[in-house]
C-alpha positions as CSV (number, residue, x, y, z in Angstrom):
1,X,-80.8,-38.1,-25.2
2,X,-77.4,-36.5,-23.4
3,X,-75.8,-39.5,-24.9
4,X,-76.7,-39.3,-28.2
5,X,-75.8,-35.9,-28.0
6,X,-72.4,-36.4,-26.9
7,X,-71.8,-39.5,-28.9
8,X,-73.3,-37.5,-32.1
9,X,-71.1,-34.6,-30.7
10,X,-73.9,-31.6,-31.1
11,X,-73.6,-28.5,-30.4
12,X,-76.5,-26.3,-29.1
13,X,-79.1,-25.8,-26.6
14,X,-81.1,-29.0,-25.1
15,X,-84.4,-26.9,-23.6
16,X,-86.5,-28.5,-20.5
17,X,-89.5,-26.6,-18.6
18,X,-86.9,-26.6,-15.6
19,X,-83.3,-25.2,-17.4
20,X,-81.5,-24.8,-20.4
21,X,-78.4,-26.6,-21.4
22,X,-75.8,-26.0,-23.7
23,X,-73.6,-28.3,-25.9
24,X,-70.4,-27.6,-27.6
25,X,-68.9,-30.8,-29.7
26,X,-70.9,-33.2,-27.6
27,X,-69.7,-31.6,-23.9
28,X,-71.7,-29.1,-21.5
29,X,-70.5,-25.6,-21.6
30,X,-73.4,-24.1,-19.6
31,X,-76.7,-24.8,-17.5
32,X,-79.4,-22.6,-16.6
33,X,-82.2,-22.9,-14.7
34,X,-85.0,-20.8,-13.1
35,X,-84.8,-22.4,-10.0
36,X,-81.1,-22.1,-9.1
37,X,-78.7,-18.6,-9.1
38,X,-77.1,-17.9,-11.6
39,X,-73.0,-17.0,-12.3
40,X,-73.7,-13.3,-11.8
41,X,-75.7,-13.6,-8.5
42,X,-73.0,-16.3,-7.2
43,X,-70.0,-13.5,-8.0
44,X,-72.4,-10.5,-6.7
45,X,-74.2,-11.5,-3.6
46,X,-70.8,-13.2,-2.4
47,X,-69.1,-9.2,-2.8
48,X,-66.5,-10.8,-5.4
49,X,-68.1,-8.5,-8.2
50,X,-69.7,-5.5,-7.9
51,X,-73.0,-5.5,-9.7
52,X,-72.3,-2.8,-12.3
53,X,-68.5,-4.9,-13.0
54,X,-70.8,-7.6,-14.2
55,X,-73.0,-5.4,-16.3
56,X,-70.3,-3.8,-17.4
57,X,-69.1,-7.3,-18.8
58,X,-72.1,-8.0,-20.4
59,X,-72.6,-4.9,-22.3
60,X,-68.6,-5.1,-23.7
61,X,-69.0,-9.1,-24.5
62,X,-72.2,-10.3,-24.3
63,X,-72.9,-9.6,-27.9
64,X,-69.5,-11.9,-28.9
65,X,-70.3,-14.7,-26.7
66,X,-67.5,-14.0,-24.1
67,X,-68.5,-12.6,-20.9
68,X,-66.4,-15.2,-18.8
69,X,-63.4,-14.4,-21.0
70,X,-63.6,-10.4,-20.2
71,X,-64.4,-10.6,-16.6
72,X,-60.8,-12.3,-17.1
73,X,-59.1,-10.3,-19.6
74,X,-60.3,-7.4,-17.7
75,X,-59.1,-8.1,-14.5
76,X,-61.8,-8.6,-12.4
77,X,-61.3,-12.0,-12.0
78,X,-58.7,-14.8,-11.6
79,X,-59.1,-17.9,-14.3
80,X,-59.4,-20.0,-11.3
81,X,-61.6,-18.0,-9.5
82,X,-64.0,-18.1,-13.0
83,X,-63.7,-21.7,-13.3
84,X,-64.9,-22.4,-10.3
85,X,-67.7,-20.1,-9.9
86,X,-68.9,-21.3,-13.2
87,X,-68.6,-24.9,-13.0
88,X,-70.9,-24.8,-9.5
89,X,-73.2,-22.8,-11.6
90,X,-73.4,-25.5,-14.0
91,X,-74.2,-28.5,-12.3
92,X,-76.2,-26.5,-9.9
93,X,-78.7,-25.7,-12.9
94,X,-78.1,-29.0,-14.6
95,X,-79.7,-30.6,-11.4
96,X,-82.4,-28.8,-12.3
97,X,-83.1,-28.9,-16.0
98,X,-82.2,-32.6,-16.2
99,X,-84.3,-33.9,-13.0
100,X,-87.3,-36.3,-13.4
101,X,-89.9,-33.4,-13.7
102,X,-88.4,-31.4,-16.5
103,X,-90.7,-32.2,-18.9
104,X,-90.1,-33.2,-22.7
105,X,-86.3,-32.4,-24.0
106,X,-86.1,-30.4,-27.5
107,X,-82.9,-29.6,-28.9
108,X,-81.9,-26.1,-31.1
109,X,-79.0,-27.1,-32.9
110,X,-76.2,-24.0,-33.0
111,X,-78.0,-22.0,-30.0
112,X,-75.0,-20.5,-27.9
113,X,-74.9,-19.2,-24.8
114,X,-74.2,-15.5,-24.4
115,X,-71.8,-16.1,-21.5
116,X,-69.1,-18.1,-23.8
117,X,-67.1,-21.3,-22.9
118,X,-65.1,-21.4,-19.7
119,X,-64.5,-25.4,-18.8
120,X,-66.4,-28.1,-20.9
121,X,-67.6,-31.3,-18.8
122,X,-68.0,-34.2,-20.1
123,X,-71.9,-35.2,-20.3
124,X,-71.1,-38.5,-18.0
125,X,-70.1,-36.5,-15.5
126,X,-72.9,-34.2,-14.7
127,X,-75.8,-37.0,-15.8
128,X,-73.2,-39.2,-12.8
129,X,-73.2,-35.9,-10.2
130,X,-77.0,-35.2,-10.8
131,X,-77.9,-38.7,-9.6
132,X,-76.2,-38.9,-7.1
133,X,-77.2,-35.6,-5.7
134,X,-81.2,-36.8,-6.1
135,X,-79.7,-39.7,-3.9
136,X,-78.1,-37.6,-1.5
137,X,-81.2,-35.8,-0.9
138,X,-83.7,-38.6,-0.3
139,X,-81.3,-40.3,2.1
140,X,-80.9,-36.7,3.8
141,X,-84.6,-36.6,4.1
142,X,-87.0,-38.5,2.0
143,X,-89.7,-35.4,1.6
144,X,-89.7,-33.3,-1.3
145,X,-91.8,-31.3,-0.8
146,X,-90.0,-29.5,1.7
147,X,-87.9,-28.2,-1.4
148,X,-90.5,-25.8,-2.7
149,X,-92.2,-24.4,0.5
150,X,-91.9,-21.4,2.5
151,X,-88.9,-22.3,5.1
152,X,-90.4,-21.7,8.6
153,X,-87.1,-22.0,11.9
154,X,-88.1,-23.1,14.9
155,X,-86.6,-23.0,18.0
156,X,-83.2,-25.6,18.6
157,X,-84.0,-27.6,21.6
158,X,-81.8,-27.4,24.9
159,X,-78.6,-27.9,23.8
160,X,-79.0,-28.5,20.0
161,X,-76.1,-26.8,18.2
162,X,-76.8,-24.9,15.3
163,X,-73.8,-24.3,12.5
164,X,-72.7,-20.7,11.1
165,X,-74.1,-22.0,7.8
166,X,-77.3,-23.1,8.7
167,X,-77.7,-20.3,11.4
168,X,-77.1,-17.6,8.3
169,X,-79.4,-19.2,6.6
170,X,-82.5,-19.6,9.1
171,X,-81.7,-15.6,10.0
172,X,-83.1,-15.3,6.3
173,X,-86.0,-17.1,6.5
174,X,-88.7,-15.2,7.1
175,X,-91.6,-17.8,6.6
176,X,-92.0,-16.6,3.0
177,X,-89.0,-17.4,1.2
178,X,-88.4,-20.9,-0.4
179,X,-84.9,-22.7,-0.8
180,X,-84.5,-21.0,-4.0
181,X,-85.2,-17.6,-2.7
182,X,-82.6,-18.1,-0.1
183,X,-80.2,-19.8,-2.5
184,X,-80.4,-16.3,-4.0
185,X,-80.4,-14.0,-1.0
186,X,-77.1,-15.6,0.4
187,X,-75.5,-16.3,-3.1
188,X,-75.3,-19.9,-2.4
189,X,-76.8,-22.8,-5.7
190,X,-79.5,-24.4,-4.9
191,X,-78.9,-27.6,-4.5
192,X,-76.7,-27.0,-1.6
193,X,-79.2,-24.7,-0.1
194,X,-82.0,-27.8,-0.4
195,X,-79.3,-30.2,1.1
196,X,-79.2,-27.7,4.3
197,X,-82.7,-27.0,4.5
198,X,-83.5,-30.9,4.5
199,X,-80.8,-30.9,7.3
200,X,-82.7,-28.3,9.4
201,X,-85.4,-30.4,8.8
202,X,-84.3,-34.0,9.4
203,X,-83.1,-32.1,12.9
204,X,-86.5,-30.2,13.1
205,X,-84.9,-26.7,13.0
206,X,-87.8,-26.0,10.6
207,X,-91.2,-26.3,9.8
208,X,-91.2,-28.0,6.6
209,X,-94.8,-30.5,5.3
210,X,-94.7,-33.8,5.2
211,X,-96.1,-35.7,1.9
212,X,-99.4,-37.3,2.3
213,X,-99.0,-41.4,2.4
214,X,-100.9,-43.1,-0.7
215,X,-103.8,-44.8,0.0
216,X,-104.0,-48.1,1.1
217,X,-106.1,-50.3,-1.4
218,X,-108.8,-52.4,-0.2
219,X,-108.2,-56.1,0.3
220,X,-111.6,-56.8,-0.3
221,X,-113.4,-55.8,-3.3
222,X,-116.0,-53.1,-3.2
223,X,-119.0,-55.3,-4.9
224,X,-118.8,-57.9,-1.7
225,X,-120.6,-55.1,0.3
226,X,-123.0,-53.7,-1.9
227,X,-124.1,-57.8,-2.8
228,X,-124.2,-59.1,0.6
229,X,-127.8,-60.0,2.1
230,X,-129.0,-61.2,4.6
231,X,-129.6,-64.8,3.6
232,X,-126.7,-65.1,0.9
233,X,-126.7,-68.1,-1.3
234,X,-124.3,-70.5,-2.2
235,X,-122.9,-69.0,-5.1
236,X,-122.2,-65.8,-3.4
237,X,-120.7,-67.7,-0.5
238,X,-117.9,-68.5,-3.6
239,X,-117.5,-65.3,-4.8
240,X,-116.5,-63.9,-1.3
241,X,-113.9,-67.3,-0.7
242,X,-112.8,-66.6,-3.7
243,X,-112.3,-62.4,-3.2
244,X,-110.8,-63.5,0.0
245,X,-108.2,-66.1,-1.1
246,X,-107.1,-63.7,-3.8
247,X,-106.4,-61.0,-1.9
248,X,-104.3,-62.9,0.7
């Protein structure tokens, strides 16, 4: 579907459970998501914008589309500064809203995004970079489910260093948050706040579940049990060599 959409050019809003994203001419001008920050709290909780400058910019532009463009025009922020902040903020959600479990994909043709175009990327590159983040992550470490629960530290062993980064963000775990909370507390996306906290855990800095092991299926069918008898008969005596031959 993000091909078709950029071959066909579309413009508006391609809607997941997980995030939103947004399509000018056939190129992604925004992501959101519910389960990564958005561009205000990566500009507020880092202290480059003071939480009422942001309203502020909302109430003058948001009507127009063009938020982005009068944080600049305004002065509280550097083009560069803006690009960047925004383009994290994009793949961040895009991670999200395009992932495996987003659930069925409808698209609202025209629907805009209130925060206005800053840097279109091509729809390659952020189906290419949300890949290979999902890779990243498994090879990291391979449990998931360490993405969605509480983060509990635990001590470092004798010795083990422990980085600024990762020691900021065990100071803020307080065995209830998740990675996204945290992601939101320090300002940081999400994804990069997963990739540490399967760090911590690949290094057993935290407490983190492991996923329970399918089960194993039998390599003898269930009806050779419940048919056995003490004095089988030759046809039976088959049925079990042949059970047995097929399941080796």
């Amino acid at each position: 579907m993000l091909l078709r959409l950029a071959a066909e050019k579309a413009t508006g809003a391609l809607l997941r459970d997980h995030g939103t994203v947004y399509f000018v001419e056939g190129r992604i001008v925004h992501a959101e998501s519910p389960s990564s920050p958005g561009v205000d709290v990566l500009l507020t909780a880092a202290g480059r914008l003071p939480r009422e400058g942001w309203e502020d910019a909302v109430n003058q532009a948001g009507a127009r589309g063009a938020v982005g463009r009068h944080l600049v025009d305004s002065g509280r922020l550097h083009d560069g500064e803006l690009e960047i902040c925004h383009l994290g903020a994009v793949y961040d959600a895009a991670f999200f809203a395009l992932g495996p479990a987003g659930g069925p994909a409808r698209f609202r043709p025209g629907a805009a995004h209130w925060f206005g175009t800053v840097r279109p990327v091509d729809t390659e590159a952020v189906e290419r970079e949300t890949v290979r983040r999902r890779e990243l992550l498994d090879s990291v470490w391979p449990y998931p489910a360490v993405d969605t629960t509480p983060v509990i530290p635990r001590p470092p062993a004798p010795g083990q260093p422990v980085g600024t980064r990762h020691r900021a963000l065990l100071a803020a775990a307080d065995g209830t948050r998740t990675p996204a909370d945290l992601a939101r507390v320090l300002g940081r996306p999400a994804f990069h706040t997963l990739l540490d906290v399967r760090r911590l855990a690949a290094a057993g800095l935290v407490e983190t579940p492991y996923e329970a092991a399918p089960p194993t299926p039998p390599l003898v069918p269930a009806w050779v049990g419940e048919v056995a008898t003490p004095d089988p008969d030759i046809a039976l005596l088959r049925r079990l060599r042949d059970a047995l031959e097929a399941a080796l």
